[in-house]
VEXDREN-2710 file (C-alpha; in Angstrom, 1 decimal):
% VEXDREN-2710
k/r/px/py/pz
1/UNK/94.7/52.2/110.7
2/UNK/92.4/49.1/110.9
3/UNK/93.9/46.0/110.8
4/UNK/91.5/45.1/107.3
5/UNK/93.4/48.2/105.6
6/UNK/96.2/45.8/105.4
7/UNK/94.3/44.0/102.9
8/UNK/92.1/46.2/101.4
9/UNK/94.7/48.8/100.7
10/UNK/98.4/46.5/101.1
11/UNK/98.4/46.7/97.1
12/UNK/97.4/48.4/94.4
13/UNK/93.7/48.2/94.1
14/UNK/92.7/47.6/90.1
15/UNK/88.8/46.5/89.7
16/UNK/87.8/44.3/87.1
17/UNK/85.5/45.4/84.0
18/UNK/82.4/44.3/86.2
19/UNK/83.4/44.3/89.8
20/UNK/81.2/42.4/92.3
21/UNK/79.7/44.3/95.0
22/UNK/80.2/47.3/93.7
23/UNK/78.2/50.0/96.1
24/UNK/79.4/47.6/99.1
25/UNK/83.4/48.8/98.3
26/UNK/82.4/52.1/97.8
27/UNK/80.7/52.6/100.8
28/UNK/83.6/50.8/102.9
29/UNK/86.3/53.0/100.7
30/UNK/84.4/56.0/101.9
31/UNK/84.2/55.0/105.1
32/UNK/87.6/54.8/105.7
33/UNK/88.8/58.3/104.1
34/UNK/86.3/59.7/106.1
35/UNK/88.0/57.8/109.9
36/UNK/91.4/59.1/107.9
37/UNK/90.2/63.1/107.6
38/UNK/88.7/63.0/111.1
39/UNK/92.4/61.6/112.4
40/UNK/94.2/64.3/110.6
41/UNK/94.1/67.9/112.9
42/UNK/92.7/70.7/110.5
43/UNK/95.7/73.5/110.2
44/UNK/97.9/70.2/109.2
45/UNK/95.7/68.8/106.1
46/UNK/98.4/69.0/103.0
47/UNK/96.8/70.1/99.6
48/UNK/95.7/66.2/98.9
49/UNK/94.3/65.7/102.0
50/UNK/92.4/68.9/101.2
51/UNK/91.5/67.6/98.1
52/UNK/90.2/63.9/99.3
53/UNK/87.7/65.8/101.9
54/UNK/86.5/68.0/98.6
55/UNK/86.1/64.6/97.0
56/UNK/84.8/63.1/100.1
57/UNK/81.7/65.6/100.4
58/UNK/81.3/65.6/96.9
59/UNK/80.5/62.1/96.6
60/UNK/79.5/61.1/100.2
61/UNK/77.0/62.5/102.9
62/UNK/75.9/62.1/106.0
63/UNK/72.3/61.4/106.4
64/UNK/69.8/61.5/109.3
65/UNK/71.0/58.6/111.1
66/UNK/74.1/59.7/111.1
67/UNK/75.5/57.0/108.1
68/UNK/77.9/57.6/105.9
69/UNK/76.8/56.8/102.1
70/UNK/77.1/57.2/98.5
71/UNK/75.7/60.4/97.0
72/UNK/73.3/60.6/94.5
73/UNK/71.9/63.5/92.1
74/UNK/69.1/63.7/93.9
75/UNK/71.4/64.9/97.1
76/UNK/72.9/67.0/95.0
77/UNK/75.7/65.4/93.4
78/UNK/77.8/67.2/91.5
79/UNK/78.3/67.0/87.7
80/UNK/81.7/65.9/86.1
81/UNK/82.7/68.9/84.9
82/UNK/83.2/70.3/88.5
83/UNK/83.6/67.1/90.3
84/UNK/87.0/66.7/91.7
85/UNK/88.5/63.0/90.7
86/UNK/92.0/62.5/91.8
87/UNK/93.9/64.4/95.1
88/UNK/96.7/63.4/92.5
89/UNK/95.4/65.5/90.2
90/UNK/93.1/68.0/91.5
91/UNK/92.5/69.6/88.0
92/UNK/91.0/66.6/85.8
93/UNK/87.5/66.1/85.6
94/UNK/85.5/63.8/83.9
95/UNK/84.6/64.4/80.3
96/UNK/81.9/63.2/78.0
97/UNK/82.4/63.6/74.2
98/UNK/79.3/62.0/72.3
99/UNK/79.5/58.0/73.7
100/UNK/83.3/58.2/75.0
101/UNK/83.8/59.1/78.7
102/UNK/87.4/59.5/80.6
103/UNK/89.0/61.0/83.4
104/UNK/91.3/63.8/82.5
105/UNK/92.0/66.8/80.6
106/UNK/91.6/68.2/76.8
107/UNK/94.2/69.0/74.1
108/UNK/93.6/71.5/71.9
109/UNK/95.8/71.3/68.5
110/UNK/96.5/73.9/65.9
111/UNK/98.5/73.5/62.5
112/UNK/98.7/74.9/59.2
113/UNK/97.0/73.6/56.5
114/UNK/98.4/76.3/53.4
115/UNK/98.0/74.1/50.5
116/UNK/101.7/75.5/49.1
117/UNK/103.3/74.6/52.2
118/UNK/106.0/71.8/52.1
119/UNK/104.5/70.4/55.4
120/UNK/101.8/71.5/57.6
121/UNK/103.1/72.3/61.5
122/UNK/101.9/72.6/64.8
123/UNK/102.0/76.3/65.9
124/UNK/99.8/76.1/69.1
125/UNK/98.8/73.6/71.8
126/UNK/96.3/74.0/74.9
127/UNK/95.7/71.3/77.8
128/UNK/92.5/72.3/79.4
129/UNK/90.1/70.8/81.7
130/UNK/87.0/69.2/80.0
131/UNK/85.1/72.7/79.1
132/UNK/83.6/73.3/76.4
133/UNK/85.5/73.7/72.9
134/UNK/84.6/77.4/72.4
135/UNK/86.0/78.8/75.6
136/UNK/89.3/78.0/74.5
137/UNK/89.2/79.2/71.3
138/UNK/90.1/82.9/72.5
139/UNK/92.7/82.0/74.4
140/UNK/94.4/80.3/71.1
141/UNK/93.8/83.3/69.0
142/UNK/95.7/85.5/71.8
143/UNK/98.7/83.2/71.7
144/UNK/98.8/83.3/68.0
145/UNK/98.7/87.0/67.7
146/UNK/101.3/87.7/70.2
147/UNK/103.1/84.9/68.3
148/UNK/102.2/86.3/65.4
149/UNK/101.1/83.4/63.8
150/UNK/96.9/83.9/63.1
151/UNK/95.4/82.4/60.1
152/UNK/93.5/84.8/57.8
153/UNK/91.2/81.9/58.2
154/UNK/90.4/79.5/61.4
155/UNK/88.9/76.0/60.3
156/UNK/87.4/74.3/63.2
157/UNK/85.4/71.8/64.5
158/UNK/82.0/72.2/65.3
159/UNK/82.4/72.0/68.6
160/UNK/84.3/75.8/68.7
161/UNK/81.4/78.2/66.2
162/UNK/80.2/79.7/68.7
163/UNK/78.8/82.6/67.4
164/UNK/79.9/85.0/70.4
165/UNK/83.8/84.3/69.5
166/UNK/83.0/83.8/66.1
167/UNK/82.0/87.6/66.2
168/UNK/84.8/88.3/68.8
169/UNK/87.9/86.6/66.1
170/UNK/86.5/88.6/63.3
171/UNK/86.5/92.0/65.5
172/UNK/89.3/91.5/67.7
173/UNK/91.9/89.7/65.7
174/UNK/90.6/89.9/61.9
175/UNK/90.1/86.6/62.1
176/UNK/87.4/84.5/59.8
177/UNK/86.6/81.7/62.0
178/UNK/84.8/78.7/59.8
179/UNK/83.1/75.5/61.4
180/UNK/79.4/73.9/60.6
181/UNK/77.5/76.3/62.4
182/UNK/74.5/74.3/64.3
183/UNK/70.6/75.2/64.1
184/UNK/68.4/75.7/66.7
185/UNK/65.7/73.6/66.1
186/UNK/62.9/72.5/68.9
187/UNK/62.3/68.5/69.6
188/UNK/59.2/69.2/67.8
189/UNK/60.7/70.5/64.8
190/UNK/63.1/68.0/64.4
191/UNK/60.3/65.5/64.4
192/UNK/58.6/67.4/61.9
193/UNK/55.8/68.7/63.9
194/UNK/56.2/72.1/65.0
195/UNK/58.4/75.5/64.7
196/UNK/61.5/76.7/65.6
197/UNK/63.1/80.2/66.1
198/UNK/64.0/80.6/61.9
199/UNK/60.1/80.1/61.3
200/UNK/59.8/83.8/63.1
201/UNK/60.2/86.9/61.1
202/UNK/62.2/89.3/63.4
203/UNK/61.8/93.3/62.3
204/UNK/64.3/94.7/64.8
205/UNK/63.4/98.3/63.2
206/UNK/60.1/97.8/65.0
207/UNK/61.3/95.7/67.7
208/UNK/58.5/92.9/66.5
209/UNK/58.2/89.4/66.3
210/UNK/55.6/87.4/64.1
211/UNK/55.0/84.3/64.1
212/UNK/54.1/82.0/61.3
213/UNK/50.6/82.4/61.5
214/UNK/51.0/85.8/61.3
215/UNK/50.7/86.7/65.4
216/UNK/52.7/89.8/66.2
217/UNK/54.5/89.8/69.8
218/UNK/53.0/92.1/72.5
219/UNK/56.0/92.9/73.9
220/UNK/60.1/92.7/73.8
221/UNK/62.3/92.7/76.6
222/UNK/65.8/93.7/76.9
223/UNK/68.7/91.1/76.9
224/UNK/69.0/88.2/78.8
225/UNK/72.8/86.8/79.7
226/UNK/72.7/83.3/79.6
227/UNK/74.7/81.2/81.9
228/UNK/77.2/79.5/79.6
229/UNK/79.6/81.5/78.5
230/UNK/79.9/80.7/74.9
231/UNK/76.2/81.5/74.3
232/UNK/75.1/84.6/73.1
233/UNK/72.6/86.5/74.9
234/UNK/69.3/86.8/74.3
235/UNK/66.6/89.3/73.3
236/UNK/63.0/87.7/74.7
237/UNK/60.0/88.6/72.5
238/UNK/56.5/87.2/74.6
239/UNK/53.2/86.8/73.0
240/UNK/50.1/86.6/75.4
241/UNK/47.6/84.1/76.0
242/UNK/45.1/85.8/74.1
243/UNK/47.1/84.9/70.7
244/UNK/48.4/81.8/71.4
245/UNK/45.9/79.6/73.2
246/UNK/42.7/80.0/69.9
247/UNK/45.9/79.4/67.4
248/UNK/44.8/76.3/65.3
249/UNK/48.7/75.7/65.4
250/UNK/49.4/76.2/69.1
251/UNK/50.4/72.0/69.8
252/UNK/53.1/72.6/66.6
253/UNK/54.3/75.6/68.9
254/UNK/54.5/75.0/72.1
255/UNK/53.9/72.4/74.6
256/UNK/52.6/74.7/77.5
257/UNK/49.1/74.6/78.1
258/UNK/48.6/77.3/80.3
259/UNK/51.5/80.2/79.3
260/UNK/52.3/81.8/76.0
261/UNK/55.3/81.0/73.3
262/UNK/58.2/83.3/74.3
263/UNK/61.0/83.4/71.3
264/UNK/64.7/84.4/72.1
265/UNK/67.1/85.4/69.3
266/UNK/70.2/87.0/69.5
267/UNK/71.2/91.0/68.8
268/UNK/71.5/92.1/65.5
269/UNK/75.0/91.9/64.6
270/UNK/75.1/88.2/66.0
271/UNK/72.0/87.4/64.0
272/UNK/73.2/89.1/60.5
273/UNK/76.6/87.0/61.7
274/UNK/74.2/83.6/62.2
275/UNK/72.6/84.0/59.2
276/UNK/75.3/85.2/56.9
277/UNK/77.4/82.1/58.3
278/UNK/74.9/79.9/57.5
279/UNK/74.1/80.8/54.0
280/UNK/77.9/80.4/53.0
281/UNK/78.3/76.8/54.5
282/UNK/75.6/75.6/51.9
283/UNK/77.8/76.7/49.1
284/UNK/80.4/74.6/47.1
285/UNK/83.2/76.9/47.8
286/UNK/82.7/76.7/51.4
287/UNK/82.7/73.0/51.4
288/UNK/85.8/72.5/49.7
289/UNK/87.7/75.0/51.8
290/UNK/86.8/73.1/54.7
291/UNK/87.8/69.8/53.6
292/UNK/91.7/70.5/54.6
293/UNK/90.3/70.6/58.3
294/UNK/90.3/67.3/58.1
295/UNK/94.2/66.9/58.2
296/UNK/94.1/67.9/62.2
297/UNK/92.0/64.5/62.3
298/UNK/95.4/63.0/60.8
299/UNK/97.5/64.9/63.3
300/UNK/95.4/64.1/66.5
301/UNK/95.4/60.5/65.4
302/UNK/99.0/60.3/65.3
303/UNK/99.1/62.3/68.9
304/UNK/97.5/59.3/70.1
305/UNK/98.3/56.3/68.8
306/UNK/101.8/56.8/67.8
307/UNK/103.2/59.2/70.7
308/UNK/100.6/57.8/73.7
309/UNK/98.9/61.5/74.7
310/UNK/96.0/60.1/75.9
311/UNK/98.1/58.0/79.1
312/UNK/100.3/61.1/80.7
313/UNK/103.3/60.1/82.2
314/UNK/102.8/63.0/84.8
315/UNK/100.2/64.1/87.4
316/UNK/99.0/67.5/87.4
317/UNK/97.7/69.6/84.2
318/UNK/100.8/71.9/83.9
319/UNK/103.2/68.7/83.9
320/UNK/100.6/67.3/81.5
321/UNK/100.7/70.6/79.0
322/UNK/104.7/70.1/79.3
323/UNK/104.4/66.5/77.8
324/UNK/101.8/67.6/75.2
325/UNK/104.3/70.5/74.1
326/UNK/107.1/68.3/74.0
327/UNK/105.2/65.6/71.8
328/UNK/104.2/68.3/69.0
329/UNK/107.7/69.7/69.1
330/UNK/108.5/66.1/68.3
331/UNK/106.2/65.9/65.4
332/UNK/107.2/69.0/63.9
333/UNK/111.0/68.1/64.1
334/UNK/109.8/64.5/62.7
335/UNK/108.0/66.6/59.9
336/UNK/110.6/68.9/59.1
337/UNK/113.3/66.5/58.8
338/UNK/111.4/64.5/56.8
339/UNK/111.1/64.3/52.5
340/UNK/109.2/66.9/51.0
341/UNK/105.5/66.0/50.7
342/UNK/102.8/68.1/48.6
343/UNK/98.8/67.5/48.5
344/UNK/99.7/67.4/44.7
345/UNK/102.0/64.7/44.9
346/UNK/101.0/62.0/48.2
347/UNK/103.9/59.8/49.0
348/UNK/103.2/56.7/47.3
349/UNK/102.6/53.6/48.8
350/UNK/104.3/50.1/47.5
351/UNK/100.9/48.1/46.2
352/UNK/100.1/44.8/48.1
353/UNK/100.5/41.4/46.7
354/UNK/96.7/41.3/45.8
355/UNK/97.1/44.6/43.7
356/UNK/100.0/43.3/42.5
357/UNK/98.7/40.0/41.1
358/UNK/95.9/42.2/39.7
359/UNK/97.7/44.3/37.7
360/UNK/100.9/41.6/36.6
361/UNK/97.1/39.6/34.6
362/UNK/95.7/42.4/34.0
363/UNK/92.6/42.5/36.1
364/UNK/90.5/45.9/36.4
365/UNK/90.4/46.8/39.9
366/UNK/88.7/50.3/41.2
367/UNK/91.2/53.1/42.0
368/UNK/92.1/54.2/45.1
369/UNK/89.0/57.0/47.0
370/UNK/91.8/59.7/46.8
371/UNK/92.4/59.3/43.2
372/UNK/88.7/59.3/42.5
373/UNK/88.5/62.4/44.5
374/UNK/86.2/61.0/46.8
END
């Protein structure tokens, strides 16, 4: 120990919004872990010492001069998703949802949403680290069967229709798993300017592609396993050079000058799954089914602001599933214990003194968006 770690490390360490000298702190935090992991002999590193030299060459190298500094993606810096963060907490990771990023874990929640049911409860509850929504829709459905608690019908979130464990809920567990379904569009198509995979005609009697000018595909290959593991894999169909560089239409197609447009599209049954899947979401009746998903929305909200899941009180993902557990055991005791609410009849709410003044001179005033049906 340095006589500066006295007062660089004597007290907690909490950084403003927009700390000042930034890059030098890290680099004189990095150096020090680093003197620390050289002192420590190697068969007697504990698990967080372990983990602070997985963090350390994660995030710092060595470089020819033999200084230590900050690494960058172009040395080969990890993403967040496998970046370790804490030797607390070796299993959170950082996580990006649209514009929100934190340091953590998931929760996956599942309740009913019958619409004869007196309340709605939580049957099922998943802590995860920050993968995608998909993968842990399998597991979910498992726990529910041997529960036996699966839904005829699984309303999710977009996030989870993956069309790989959309078809594996519907032939594993008879499950009808219903979320908007994304397209596949190409930057180009989205700008209005060029074609994506639907503008193809697949004949998979004939194992053919054609394209919209009419082009049919030289050749098909076999399939191709992609590397996530909630995409589907692919069947590659290629056309040459000889069809797509005199197309008229070739800059709405591809960008490549000098190769071909190859198209990938998934097997049959995923495709007649795709398609069928996509057809029903435009439909009235689909729409209004999928309305009650909303109701989670309710339930997560009132995870987080009125029970305080997103600060954990623990370190560690399994002490951090305990707390999770606890809190919707909570809610459903709260829920259960509670009068008896229907979606017919909402719990009324006392009017303010505005609405109240409104109504005493009789004032019109527009209803409430639930009674409008909004």
């Amino acid at each position: 120990m340095d006589a500066d770690w006295a007062t660089r490390y004597g007290r907690p360490v909490r950084l403003p919004s927009r700390p000042s000298h930034t890059v030098t702190r890290l680099e004189q935090a990095g150096t020090d872990a680093h003197q620390l992991l050289q002192s420590l002999p190697s068969h007697r590193r504990a698990p967080r010492a372990e983990a602070l030299r997985q963090i350390m060459v994660q995030n710092f190298l060595v470089d020819a001069r033999g200084v230590l500094r900050p690494r960058t993606e172009k040395d080969g810096r990890p993403k967040g998703a496998v970046r370790v963060i804490s030797p607390y907490a070796p299993d959170a990771r950082q996580a990006i949802r649209g514009n929100t990023r934190w340091n953590g874990c998931l929760v996956h929640v599942t309740e009913t949403c019958d619409a004869d049911a007196r309340v709605n409860l939580i049957t099922d509850i998943v802590t995860t680290s920050p993968i995608r929504d998909a993968q842990a829709l399998p597991g979910i459905h498992t726990r529910l069967a041997r529960r036996g608690l699966l839904p005829t019908e699984h309303l999710v979130d977009g996030g989870y229709t993956s069309m790989v464990h959309l078809e594996r809920a519907e032939r594993e567990h008879q499950v009808t798993v219903n979320g908007p379904l994304p397209g596949n569009p190409t930057r180009r198509h989205r700008q209005h300017e060029g074609f994506d995979r639907d503008d193809f005609h697949i004949d998979f009697d004939r194992r053919q592609v054609t394209c919209p000018r009419g082009q049919v595909s030289s050749s098909r290959h076999g399939l191709y396993p992609t590397s996530s593991p909630t995409a589907a894999p692919l069947i590659v169909a290629k056309f040459t050079k000889g069809q797509c560089q005199p197309c008229p239409d070739r800059s709405r197609c591809t960008t490549s000058r000098e190769s071909a447009r190859n198209v990938g599209f998934p097997p049959r049954e995923l495709r007649d799954l795709q398609a069928r899947v996509r057809t029903e979401q435009q439909t009235p009746d689909w729409k209004a089914r999928y309305t009650v998903r909303s109701g989670v929305d309710g339930t997560i909200n009132e995870f987080a602001h009125g029970h305080g899941m997103r600060h954990c009180h623990y370190r560690g993902q399994p002490k951090a599933h305990m707390q999770h557990v606890l809190t919707a055991i909570a809610i459903n005791i709260e829920r259960l214990s509670g009068p008896s609410v229907t979606r017919e009849t909402p719990p009324s709410r006392s009017p303010t003194a505005f609405r109240a003044f409104l109504d005493q001179h009789e004032i019109p005033r527009s209803k409430p968006w639930r009674a409008l049906g909004s």
